[in-house]
Phi, psi and omega in degrees: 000128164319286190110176157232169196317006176210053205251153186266138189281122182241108183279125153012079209286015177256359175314291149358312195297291187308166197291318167294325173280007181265339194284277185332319190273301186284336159319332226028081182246104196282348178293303184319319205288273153342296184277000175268003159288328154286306198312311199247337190223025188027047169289117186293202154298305192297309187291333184253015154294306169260016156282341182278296205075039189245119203305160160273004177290327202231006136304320186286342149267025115310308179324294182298350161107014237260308196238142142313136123321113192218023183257143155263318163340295181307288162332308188275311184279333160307242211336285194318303187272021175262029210334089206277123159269183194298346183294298173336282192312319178278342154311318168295340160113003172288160176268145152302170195257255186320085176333303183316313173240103179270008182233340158100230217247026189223089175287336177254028152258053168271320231243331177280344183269344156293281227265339185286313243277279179319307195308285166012263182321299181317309223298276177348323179248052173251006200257153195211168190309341160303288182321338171287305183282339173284341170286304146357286186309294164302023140251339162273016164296286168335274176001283179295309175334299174309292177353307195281297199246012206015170223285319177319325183267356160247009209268042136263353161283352209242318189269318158345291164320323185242022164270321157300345191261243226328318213268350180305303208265355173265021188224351162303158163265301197326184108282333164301293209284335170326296164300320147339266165352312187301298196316303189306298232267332185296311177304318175293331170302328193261008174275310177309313181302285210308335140242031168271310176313298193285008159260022183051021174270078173289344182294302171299337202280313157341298192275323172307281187293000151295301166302301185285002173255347174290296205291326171339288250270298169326334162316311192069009187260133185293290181344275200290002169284322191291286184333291179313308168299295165325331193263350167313312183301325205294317191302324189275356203244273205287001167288326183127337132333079194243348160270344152312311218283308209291337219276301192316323224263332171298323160314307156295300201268344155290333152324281189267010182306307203272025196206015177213161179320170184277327162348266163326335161290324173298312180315302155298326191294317203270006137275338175293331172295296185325288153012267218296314212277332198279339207259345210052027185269092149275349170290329166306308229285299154310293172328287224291333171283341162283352187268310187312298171334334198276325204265346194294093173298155199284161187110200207241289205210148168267171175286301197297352201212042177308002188255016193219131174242123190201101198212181188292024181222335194272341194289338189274304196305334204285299204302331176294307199312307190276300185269035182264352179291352184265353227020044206293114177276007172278354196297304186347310168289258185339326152320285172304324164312294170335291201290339184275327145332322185296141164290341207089000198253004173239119218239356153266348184289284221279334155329280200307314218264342178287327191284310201271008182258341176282333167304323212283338180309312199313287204294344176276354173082003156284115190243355184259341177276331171297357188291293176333316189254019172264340163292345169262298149312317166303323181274353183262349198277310176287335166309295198283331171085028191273073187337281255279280205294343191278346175288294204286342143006266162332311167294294214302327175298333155296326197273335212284327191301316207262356165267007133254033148279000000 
């Protein structure tokens, strides 16, 4: 029997017992959570919409593995509208509710959370700087992957990853492989933001980078402190906030100027430029992109910063990318460099730079040369799964639509 939407959901208490649901419980695994609520007490979408306060549009990607969970808040009306007894609830990482007796009528689990505890800790200190680099290497698989195919197609490798990392560094001892540990896990995180931003999840893309300044700040490396912070404003950027995200990025380079690569520096200038150009502050806006220019060293990348690419070609697209808001008709030359420059392999990177080279023809009054690369963005922007790109697309294809009538 169903019930009706707002009848309280009651699961089974030998439900709780099992292995599987406890497996379910240490995960937080909220699809898991949701289908033993159907399953065992026949709740619907609706009914555990109000039992929750969680909308039922984003139960149902929850059901589908679709959306995250990152609240405890969230967590804690989830536990309330299962009613989770307290054994449950501290599996789930919740405090119980009968202070007195937290474990209810489940006398050895003190003894189980020792020995989970214990486990723990042994798996963690069997890991040793290979292992650590081999962790390295997947995400910087992962990288090139996104790079390729964007985030819908890993992201159970992706969550995979920084569930294994995370739990690796939060049960190390040593503080070297700790640090280590960090250094990996700040990076995957911030990897994770950057495609939680271009799927338009800014709430997730947001605690990901919380999560990678955390994992940072333990690290102890300023770069990847700088890097982590800096890629945070693009979140205050695409909210509509771009005198916050310049506030952020003016911070990060006094703070870290003189302690982190020149690279890395090129980098902050030429997102700060970006700020500006979104802000319409075109004289910042140049500067900050002749300062980037200036710091940028030859190569492709450092060894030290796999997580930054950066060279005289991804530096043109950027520049197109800030002064096609001008109408600079020189962004144009720039573009086309860029895009001749490009390897292939970053093929939502080359979305952006096909969406501004398609504005700036639009704003040159060609619209037949713009057609190719606005039609080329569009098929690489749906490979990748790239909301961010796919809106502005979507305009240049209205504007493109009303310059051939």
């Amino acid at each position: 029997m169903h019930g009706n939407a707002f009848e309280p959901i009651q699961l089974p208490a030998r439900v709780w017992d099992r292995d599987e649901s406890r497996e379910i419980l240490r995960k937080r695994d909220v699809a898991g959570l949701f289908t033993l609520a159907v399953k065992y007490a026949g709740a619907s979408q609706v009914r555990l919409s109000a039992a929750t306060g969680i909308a039922q549009g984003r139960i149902s990607q929850l059901m589908r593995r679709q959306r995250q969970v990152t609240d405890l808040e969230v967590y804690e009306r989830i536990a309330a509208g299962l009613g989770l007894p307290d054994h449950a609830r501290m599996l789930l990482g919740l405090a119980p509710l009968d202070i007195a007796s937290p474990t209810g009528d489940h006398g050895d689990e003190h003894q189980e959370q020792t020995e989970e505890l214990t486990a723990r800790i042994e798996a963690a200190a069997a890991i040793d700087p290979t292992m650590v680099m081999i962790l390295n290497t997947d995400t910087n698989n992962l990288r090139l992957l996104d790079r390729r195919l964007g985030s819908a197609a890993i992201a159970d490798k992706m969550r995979a990853q920084i569930t294994q990392i995370e739990r690796a560094q939060r049960h190390a001892v040593r503080p070297g492989i700790r640090a280590q540990l960090a250094h990996v896990l700040a990076q995957t995180e911030s990897l994770a933001g950057w495609q939680a931003i271009n799927t338009g999840a800014l709430n997730d893309a947001w605690n990901h980078y919380e999560n990678a300044k955390a994992a940072a700040r333990e690290a102890d490396d300023p770069a990847v402190i700088a890097h982590v912070s800096a890629e945070q404003a693009y979140v205050l950027m695409d909210l509509g906030q771009p005198a916050r995200a310049t506030e952020v990025l003016q911070y990060v380079q006094a703070v870290y100027r003189d302690r982190i690569p020149a690279r890395l520096r090129s980098w902050l200038s030429a997102a700060e430029a970006e700020a500006a150009a979104i802000l319409g502050d075109e004289a910042t806006c140049r500067a900050a992109l002749d300062q980037a220019s200036a710091l940028l060293p030859s190569g492709h990348s450092d060894p030290d910063m796999p997580y930054l690419s950066l060279d005289i070609h991804h530096l043109a697209r950027w520049r197109g990318n800030c002064l096609v808001r001008f109408g600079d008709p020189g962004t144009i030359e720039d573009l086309r460099s860029a895009l001749a420059g490009m390897d292939g392999t970053y093929n939502r990177a080359e979305a952006a730079l096909r969406c501004d080279l398609g504005h700036a023809l639009l704003a040159l009054g060609d619209p037949e040369a713009a057609q190719p690369h606005i039609q080329r963005a569009k098929h690489l922007a749906a490979m990748t799964g790239s909301r961010r790109q796919r809106k502005r697309i979507d305009e240049l294809s209205r504007r493109l639509n009303r310059a051939f009538r």
